[in-house]
MIROMAR-611525 format. One record per residue (C-alpha): x, y, z. Coordinates in pm, 1 decimal, padded with zeros to 6 digits, always signed. Layout:
{east X&north Y&up Z}
...
// end
This chain:
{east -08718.4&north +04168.9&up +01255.8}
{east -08929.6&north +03887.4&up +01454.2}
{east -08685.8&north +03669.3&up +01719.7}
{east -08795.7&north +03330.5&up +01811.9}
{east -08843.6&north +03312.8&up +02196.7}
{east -08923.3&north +02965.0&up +02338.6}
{east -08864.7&north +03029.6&up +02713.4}
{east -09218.8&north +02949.7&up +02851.3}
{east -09223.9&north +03245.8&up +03076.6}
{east -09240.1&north +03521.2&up +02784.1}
{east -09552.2&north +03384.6&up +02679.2}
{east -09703.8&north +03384.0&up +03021.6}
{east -09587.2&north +03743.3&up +03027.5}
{east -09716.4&north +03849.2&up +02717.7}
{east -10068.4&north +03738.2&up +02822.7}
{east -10055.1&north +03932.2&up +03176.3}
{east -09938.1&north +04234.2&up +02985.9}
{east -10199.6&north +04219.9&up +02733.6}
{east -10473.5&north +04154.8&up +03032.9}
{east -10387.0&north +04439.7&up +03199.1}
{east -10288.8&north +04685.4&up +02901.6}
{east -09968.6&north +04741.8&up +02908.6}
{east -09660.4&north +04731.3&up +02724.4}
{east -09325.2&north +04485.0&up +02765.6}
{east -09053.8&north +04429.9&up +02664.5}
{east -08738.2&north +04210.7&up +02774.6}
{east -08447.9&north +04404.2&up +02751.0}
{east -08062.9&north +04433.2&up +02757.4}
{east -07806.7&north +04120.0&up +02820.9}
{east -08084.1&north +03859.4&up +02786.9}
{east -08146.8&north +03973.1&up +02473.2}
{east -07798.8&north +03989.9&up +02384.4}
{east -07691.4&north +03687.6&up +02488.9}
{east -07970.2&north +03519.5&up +02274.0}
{east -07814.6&north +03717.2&up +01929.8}
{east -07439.2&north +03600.8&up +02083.2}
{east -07595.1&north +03228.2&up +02140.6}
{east -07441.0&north +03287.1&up +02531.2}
{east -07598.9&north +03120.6&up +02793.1}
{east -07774.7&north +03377.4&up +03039.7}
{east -07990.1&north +03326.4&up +03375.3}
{east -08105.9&north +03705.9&up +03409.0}
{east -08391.3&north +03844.6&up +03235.1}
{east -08538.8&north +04172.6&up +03246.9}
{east -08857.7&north +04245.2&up +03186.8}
{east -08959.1&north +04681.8&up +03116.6}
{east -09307.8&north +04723.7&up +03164.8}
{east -09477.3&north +05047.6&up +03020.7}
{east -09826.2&north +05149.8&up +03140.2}
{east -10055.0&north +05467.3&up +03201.6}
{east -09888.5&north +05791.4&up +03264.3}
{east -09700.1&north +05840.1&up +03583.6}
{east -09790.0&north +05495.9&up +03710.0}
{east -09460.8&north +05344.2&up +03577.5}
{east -09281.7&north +05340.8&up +03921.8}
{east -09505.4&north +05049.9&up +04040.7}
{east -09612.3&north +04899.4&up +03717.1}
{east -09333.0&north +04644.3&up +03669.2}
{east -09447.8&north +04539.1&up +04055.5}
{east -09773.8&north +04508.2&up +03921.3}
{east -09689.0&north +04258.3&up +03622.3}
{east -09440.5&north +04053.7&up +03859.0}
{east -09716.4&north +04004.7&up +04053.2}
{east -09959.2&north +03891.9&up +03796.2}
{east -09716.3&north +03673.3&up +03644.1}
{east -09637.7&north +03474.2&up +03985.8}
{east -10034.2&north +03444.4&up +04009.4}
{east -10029.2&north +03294.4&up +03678.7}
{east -09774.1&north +03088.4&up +03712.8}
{east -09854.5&north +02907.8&up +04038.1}
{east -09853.4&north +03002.0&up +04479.2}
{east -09555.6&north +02876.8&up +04504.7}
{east -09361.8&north +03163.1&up +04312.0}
{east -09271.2&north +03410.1&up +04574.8}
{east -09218.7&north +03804.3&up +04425.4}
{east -08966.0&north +03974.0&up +04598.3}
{east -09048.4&north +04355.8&up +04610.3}
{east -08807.6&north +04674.1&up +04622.8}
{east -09043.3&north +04969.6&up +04671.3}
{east -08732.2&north +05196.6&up +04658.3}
{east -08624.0&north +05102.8&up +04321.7}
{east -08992.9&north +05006.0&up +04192.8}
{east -08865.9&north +04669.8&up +04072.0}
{east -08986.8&north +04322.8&up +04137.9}
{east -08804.1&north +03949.0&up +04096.3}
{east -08908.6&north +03620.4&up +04031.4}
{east -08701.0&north +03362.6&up +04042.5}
{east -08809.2&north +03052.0&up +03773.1}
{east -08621.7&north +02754.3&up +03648.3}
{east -08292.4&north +02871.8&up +03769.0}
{east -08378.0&north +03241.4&up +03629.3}
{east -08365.6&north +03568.4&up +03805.7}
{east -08642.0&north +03759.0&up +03635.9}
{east -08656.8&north +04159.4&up +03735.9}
{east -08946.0&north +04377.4&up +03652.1}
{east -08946.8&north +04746.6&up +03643.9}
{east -09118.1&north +05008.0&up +03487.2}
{east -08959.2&north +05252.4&up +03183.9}
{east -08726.0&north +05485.0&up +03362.4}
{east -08511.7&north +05771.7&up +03284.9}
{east -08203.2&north +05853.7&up +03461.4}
{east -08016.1&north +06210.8&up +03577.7}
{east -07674.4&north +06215.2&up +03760.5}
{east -07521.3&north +06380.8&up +04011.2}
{east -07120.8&north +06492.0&up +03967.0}
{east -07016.3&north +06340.9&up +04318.3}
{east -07251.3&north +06043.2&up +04281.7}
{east -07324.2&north +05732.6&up +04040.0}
{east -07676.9&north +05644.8&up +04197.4}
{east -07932.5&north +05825.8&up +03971.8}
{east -08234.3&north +06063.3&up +04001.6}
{east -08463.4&north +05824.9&up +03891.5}
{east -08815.1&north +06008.4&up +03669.9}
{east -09081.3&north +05771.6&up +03486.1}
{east -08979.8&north +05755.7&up +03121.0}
{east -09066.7&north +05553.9&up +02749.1}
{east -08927.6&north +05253.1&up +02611.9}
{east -08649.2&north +05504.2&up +02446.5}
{east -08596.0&north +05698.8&up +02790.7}
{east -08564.4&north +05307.4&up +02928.5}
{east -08288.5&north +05218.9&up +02577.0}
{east -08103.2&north +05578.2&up +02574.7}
{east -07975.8&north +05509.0&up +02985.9}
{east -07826.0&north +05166.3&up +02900.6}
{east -07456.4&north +05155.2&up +02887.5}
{east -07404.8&north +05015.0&up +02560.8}
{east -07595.8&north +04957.9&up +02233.0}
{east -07527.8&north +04618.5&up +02290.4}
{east -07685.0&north +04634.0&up +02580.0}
{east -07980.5&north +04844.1&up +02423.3}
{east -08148.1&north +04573.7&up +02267.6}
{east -08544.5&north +04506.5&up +02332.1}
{east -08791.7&north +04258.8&up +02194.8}
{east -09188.6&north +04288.1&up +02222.2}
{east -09347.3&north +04054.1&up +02439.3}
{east -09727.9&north +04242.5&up +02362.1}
{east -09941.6&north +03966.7&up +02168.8}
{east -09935.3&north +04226.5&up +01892.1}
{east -09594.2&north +04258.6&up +01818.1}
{east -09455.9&north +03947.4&up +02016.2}
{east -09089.3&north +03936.4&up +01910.3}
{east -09003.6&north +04193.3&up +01727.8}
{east -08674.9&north +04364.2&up +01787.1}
{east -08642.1&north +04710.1&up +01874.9}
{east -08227.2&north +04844.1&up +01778.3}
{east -08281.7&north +05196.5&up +01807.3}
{east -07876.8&north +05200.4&up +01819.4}
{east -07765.5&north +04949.3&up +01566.2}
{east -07650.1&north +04755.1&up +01826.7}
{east -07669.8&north +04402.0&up +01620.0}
{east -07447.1&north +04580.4&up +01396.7}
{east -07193.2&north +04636.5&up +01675.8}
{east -07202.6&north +04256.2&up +01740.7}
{east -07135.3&north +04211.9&up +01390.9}
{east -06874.4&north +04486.9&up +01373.8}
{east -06745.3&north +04345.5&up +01728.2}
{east -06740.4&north +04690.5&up +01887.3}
{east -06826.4&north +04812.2&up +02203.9}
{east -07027.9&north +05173.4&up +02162.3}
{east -07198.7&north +05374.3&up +02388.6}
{east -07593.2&north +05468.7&up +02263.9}
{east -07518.1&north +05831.9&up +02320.1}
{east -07206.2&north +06050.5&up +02344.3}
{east -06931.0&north +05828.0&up +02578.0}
{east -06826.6&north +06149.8&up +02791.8}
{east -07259.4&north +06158.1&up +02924.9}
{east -07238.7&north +05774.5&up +02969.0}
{east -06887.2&north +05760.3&up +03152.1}
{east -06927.4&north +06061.2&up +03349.1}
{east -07282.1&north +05963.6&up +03491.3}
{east -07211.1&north +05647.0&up +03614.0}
{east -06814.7&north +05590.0&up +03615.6}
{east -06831.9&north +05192.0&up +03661.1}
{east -06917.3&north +05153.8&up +03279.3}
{east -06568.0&north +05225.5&up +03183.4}
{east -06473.0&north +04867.0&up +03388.8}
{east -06795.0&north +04690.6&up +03232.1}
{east -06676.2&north +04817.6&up +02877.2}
{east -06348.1&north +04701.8&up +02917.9}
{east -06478.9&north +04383.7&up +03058.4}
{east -06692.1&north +04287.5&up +02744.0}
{east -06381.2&north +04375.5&up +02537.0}
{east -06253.3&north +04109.0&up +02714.5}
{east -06500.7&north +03861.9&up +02758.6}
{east -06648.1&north +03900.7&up +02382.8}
{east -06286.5&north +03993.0&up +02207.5}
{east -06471.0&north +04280.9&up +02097.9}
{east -06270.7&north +04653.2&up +02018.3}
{east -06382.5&north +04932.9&up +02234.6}
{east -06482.8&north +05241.4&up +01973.8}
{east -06200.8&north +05481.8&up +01911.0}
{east -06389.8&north +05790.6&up +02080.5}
{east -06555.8&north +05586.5&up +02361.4}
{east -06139.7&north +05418.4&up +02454.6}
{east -06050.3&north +05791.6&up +02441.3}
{east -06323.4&north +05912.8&up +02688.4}
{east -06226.2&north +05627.7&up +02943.7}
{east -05868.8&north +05776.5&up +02988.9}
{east -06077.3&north +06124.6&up +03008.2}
{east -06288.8&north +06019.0&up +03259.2}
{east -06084.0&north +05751.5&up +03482.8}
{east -06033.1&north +06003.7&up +03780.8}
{east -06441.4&north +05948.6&up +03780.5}
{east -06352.5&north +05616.0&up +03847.9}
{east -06262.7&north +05709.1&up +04225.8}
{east -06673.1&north +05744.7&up +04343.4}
{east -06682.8&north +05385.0&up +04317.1}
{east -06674.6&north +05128.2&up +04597.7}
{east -06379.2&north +04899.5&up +04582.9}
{east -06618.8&north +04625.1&up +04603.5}
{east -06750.9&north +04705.9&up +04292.1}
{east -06486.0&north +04746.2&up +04069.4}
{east -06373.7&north +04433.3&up +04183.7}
{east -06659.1&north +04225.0&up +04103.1}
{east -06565.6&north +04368.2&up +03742.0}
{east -06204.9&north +04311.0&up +03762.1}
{east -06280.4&north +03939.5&up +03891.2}
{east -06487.6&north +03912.6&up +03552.4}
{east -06209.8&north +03989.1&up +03360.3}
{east -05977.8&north +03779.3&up +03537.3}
{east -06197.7&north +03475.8&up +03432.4}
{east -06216.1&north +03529.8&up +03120.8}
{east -06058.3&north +03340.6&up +02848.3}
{east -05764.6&north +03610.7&up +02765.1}
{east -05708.8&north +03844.9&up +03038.7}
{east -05435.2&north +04035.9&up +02938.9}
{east -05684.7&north +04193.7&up +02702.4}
{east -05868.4&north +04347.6&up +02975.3}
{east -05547.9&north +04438.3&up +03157.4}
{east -05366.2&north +04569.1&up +02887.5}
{east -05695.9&north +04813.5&up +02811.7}
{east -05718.4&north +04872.2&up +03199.7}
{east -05351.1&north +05031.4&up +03194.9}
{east -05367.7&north +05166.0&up +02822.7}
{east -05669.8&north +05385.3&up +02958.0}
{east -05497.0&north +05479.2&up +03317.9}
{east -05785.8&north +05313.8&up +03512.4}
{east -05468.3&north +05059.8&up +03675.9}
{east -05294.7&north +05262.9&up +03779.6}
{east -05585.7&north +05410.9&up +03976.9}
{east -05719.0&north +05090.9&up +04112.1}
{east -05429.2&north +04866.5&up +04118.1}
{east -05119.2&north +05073.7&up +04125.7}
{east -04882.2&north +04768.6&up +04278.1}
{east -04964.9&north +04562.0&up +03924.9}
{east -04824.0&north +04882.2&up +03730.8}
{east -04562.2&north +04921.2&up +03919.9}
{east -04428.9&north +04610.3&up +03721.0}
{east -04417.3&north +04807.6&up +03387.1}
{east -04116.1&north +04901.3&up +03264.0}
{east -03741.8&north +04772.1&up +03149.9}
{east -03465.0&north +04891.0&up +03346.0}
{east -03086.3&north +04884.3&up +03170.9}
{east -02757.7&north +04964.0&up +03348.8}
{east -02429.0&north +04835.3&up +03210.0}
{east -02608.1&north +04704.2&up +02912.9}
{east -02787.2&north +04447.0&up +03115.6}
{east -03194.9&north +04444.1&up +03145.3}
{east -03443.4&north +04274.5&up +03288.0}
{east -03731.4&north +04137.4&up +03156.9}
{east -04066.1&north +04365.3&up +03140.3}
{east -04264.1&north +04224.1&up +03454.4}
{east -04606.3&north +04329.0&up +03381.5}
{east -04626.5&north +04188.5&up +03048.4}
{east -04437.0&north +03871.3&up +03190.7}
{east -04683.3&north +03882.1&up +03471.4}
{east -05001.9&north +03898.7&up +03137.4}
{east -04831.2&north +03620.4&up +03004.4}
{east -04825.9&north +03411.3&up +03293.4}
{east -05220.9&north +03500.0&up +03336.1}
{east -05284.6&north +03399.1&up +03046.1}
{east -05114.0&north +03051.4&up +03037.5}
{east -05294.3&north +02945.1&up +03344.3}
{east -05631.3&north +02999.7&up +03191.0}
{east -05579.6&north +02741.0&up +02982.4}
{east -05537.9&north +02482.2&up +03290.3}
{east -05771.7&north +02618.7&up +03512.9}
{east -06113.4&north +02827.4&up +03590.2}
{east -06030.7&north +02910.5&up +03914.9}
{east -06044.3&north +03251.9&up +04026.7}
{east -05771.2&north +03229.5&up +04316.8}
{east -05508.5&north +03041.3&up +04099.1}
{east -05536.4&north +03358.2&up +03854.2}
{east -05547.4&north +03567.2&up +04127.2}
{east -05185.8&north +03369.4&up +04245.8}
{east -05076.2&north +03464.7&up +03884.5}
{east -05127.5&north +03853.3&up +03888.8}
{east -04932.8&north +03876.3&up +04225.4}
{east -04727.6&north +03582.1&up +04211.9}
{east -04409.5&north +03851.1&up +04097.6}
{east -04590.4&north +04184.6&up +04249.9}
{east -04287.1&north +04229.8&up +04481.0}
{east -04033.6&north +04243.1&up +04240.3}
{east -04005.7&north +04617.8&up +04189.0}
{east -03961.1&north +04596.4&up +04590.7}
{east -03699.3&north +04377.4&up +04574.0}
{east -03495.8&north +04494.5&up +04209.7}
{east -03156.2&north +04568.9&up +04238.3}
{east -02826.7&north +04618.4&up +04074.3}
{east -02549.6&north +04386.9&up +04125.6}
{east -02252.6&north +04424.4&up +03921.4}
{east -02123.6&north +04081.7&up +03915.0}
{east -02468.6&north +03899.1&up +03857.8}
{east -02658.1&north +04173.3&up +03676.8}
{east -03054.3&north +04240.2&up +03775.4}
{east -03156.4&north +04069.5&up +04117.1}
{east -03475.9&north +04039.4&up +04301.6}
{east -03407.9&north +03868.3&up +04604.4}
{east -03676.3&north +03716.7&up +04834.3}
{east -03968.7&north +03860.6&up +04611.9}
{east -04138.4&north +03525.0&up +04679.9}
{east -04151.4&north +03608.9&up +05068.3}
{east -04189.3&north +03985.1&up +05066.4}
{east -04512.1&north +03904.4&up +04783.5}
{east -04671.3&north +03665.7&up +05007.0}
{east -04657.8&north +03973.2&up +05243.1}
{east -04802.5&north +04234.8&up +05030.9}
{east -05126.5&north +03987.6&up +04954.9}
{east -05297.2&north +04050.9&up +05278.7}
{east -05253.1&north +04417.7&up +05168.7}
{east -05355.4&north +04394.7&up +04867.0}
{east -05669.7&north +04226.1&up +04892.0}
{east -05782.8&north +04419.5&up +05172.2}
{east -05744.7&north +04765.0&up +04952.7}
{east -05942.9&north +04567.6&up +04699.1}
{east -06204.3&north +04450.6&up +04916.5}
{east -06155.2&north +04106.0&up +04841.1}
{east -06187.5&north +03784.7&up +05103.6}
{east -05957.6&north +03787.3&up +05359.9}
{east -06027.1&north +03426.1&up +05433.9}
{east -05859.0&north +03125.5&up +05325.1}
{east -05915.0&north +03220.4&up +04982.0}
{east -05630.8&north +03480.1&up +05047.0}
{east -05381.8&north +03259.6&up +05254.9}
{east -05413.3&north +03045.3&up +04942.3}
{east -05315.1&north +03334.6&up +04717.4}
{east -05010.5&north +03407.2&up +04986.7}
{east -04908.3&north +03035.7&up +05008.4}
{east -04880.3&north +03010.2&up +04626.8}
{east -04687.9&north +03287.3&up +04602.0}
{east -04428.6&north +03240.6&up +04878.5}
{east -04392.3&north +02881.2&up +04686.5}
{east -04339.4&north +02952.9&up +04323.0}
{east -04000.6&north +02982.0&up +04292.2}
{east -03983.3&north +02612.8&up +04480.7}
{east -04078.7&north +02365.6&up +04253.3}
{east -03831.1&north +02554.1&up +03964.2}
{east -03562.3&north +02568.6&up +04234.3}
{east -03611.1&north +02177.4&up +04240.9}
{east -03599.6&north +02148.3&up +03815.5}
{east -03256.3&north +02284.9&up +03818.6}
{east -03088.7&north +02077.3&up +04046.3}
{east -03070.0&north +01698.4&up +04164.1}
{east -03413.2&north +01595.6&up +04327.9}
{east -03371.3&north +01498.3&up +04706.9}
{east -03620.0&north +01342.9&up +04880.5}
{east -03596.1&north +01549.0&up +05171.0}
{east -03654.2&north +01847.7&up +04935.5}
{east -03942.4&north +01719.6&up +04779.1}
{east -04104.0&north +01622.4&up +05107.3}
{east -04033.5&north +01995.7&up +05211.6}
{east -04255.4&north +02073.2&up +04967.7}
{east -04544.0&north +01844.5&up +04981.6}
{east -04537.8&north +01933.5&up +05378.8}
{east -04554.6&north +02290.1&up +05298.2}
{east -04776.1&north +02295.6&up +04971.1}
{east -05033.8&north +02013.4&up +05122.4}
{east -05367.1&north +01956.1&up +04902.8}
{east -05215.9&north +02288.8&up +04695.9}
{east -04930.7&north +02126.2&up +04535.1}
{east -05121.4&north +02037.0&up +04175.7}
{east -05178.8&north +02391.9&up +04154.5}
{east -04840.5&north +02492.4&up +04258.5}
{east -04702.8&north +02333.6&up +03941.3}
{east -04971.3&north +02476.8&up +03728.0}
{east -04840.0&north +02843.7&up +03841.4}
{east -04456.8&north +02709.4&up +03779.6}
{east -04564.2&north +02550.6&up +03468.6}
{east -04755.5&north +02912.5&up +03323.0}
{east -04455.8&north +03082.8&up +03465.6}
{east -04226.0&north +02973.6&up +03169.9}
{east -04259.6&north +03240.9&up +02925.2}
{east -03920.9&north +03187.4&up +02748.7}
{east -03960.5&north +03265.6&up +02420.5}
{east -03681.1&north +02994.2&up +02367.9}
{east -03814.3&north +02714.4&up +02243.5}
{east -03525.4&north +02477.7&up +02372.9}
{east -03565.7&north +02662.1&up +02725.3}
{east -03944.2&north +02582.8&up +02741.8}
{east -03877.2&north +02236.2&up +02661.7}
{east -03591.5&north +02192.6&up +02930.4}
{east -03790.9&north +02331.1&up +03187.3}
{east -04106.9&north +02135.4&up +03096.0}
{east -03928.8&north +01794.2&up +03094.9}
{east -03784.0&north +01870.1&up +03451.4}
{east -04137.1&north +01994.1&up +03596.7}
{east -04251.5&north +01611.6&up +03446.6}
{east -03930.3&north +01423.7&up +03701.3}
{east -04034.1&north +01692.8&up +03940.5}
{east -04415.0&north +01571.6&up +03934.0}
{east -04288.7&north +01241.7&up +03895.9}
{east -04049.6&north +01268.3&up +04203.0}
{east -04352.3&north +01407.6&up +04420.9}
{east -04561.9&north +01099.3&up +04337.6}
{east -04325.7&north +00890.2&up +04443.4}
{east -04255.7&north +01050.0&up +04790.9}
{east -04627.7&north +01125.9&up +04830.8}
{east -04704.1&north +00755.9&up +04793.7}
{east -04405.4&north +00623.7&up +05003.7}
{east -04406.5&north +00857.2&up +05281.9}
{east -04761.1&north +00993.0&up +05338.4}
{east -04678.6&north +01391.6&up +05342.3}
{east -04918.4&north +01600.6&up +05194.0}
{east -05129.7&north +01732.7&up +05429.8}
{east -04921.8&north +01578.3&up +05754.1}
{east -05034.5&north +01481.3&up +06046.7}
{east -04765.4&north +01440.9&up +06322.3}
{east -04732.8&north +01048.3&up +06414.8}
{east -04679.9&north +01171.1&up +06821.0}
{east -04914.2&north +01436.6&up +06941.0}
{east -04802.3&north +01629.1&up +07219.7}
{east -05046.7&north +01498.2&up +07425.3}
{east -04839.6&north +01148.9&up +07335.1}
{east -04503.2&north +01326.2&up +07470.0}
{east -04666.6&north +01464.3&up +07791.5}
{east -04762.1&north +01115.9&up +07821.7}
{east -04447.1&north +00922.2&up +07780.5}
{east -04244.1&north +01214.4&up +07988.0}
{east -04499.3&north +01282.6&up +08208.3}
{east -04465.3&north +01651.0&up +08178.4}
{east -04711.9&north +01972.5&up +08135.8}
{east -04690.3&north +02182.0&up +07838.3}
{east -04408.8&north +02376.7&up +07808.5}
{east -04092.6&north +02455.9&up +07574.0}
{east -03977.5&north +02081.6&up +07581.9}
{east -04295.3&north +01965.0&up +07414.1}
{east -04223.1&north +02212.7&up +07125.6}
{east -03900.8&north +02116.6&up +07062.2}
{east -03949.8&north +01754.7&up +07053.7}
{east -04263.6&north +01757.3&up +06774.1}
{east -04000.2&north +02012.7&up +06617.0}
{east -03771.5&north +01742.7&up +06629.7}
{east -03952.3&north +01494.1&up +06519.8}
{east -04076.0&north +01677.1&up +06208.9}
{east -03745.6&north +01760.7&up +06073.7}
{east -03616.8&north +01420.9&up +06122.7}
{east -03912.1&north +01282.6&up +05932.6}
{east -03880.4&north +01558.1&up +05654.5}
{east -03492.3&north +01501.7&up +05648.3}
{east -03548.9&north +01117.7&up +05593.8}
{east -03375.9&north +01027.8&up +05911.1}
{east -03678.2&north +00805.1&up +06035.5}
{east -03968.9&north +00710.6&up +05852.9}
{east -04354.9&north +00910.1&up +05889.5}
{east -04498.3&north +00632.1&up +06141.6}
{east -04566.6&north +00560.8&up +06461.7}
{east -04335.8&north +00338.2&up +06569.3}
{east -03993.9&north +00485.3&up +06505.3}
{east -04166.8&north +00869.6&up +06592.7}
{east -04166.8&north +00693.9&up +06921.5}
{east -03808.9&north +00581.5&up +06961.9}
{east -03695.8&north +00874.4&up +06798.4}
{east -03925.8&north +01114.5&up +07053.3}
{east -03768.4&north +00914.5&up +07359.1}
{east -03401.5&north +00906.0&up +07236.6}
{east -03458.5&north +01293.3&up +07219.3}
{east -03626.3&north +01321.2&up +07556.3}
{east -03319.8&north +01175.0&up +07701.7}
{east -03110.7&north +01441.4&up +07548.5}
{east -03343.6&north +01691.5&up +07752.7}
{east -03301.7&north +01520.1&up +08044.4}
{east -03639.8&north +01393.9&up +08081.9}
{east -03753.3&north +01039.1&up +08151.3}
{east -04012.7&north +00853.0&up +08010.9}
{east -04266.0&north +00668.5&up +08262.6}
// end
């Protein structure tokens, strides 16, 4: 089977190869991608030459191909891993030679031996991934499926090339990357491979947080999480590497009153947002946005199933929770905490009659956030009550409305104080000190309240009226 390859660079390749008499091949997700019509940026390139020379060969062809293809291609050399990369047109092209591959129980960084093409095919995760084509004048695009791995893309399964129990145990991060095609392709992981995952998931524990979260980030921005999620906990992996999202599972009853299962409500929620947004934090917001609910669960006769103040004690678990998974604890996380502590306001604000002072509350709190706020409200309906949905949709619409309207007529989002405390020293000619505070606290609430308006001009006589009632005097 000949595949039509019209990226300029596999030609240039092919003719270095041939030159200096030795085999290649480009191999794995490039080649996948190209039978899935997926957009990909990485190609690798196996090279295959003389007899224990492999190690450095791929070096060697990286570095005829950046002659050939002009000085100002720079090859960037790992002696230690005996690959080479060339970055071109936006791709990252790697070189290596064949390799085989031995593990180690305690370790997923292989033993690393020279090896053939079906050494090179027989390591690769899946048989998806196992895919070559020729790049040799002599056999320039043929495809080499040693593992009927075009099959699998036709079948839409995810299969290891040998037995799943080898391929899991070696190097435990493939379970994550198997459940992240799943997800990513909508494929079905293979009956015995899904049953060697939930075998094998203590394995997952060699693994650096920071790289099972660069998989579990993938899967989060995909088009349907809850596939990968609902995989991750089938298989046991979650509750390994994310224990506070399973902790959601689960319907309690007493007195024949329930509550709702949080972890799927929390999949649901996931996966409404995705349709709104791409952003990785907002989903993020999602998954955590009710993590502190088994926290905060209990029993109250009279009212049934409570969870009091899960908003605030969730926004306190995020720090927490990103720093076990090795995630940015930056603004991207106090973004993740804000959202959270705020969900429940905007749907607080659909119930009832809309104040102004309430809906300035919010834009002073949200800021630049409050679009995404009411995307997270919005996915946060999951009713399956058609009339319910409605209600609460047609009340977010007065309470985006209603934000407009204050936003436009008193300036809030994002507030900036209309006296300084430098201004107060000023007019009270005073140092710094507890009277300062209370005055810009003053002057804050009064403007969030309504009682004066966000300028300049009545912060001022409002700022000396409450001077006086401090006892101070303005100069």
């Amino acid at each position: 089977m000949k595949t039509k390859l019209t990226h300029p660079v596999f030609k240039i390749v092919s003719q270095c190869a041939d030159e200096m008499n030795v085999m290649a091949y480009v191999i794995g997700g490039w080649v996948r991608d190209l039978h899935l019509n997926r957009p990909c940026k990485d190609i690798d390139i196996v090279a295959i030459g003389p007899e224990n020379e492999e190690r450095k060969i791929g070096i060697e062809l990286a570095n005829a191909v950046a002659k050939k293809l002009g000085n100002k291609f720079h090859v960037n050399i790992y002696k230690s891993f005996g690959t080479a990369q060339i970055v071109f047109e936006d791709y990252d092209i790697e070189f290596v030679g064949a390799r085989k591959e031995s593990y180690r129980s305690e370790s997923r960084n292989p033993i690393v031996e020279n090896g053939t093409l079906e050494d090179d095919q027989n390591r690769r995760d899946f048989t998806i991934n196992a895919l070559a084509i020729a790049l040799n004048s002599n056999n320039y695009g043929e495809l080499l499926d040693p593992f009927d791995g075009i099959k699998d893309m036709h079948s839409k399964v995810i299969r290891t090339p040998l037995n799943p129990d080898i391929t899991y145990s070696d190097d435990p991060l493939r379970m994550m990357r198997a459940i992240r095609f799943a997800t990513q392709l909508d494929y079905t992981i293979e009956e015995k491979s899904l049953i060697s995952i939930e075998k094998n998931k203590e394995r997952i524990k060699i693994i650096s947080k920071e790289r099972i979260s660069d998989e579990l980030n993938k899967i989060i921005l995909a088009k349907t999480p809850s596939i990968g999620f609902k995989l991750l906990f089938e298989t046991g992996l979650l509750h390994i590497i994310f224990p506070e999202m399973v902790a959601l599972y689960g319907v309690e009853i007493r007195n024949g009153k329930s509550h709702k299962d949080n972890f799927y409500h929390t999949l649901e929620v996931l996966d409404n947002i995705c349709k709104t947004t791409d952003d990785l934090w907002l989903r993020w917001a999602a998954i955590l946005h009710d993590i502190a609910k088994p926290p905060t669960k209990r029993f109250e006769p009279e009212h049934g199933w409570t969870f009091h103040g899960h908003e605030d004690k969730g926004s306190r678990m995020v720090p927490k929770i990103f720093e076990q998974l090795k995630l940015p604890l930056n603004e991207k996380m106090k973004y993740v905490q804000k959202l959270v502590l705020l969900h429940l306001r905007p749907i607080v604000l659909a119930k009832n009659d809309i104040t102004d002072s309430a809906v300035r509350r919010l834009l002073f709190e949200a800021g630049d956030d409050i679009d995404d706020l009411m995307k997270l409200c919005e996915a946060d309906i999951t009713s399956k009550n058609e009339y319910k949905v409605q209600k609460y949709m047609k009340n977010f619409e007065l309470v985006r409305h209603k934000l407009k309207e204050v936003e436009e007529k008193d300036n809030i989002r994002n507030w900036q104080p209309p006296i300084s405390g430098e201004d107060i020293m000023k007019t009270f000619n005073i140092p710094a000190g507890k009277e300062v505070g209370i005055i810009k606290n003053a002057i804050r609430e009064a403007i969030l309240d309504g009682v004066i308006k966000n300028n300049h001009s009545e912060a001022t006589v409002f700022m000396i009226a409450e001077g006086i009632k401090l006892g101070l005097k303005s100069t």
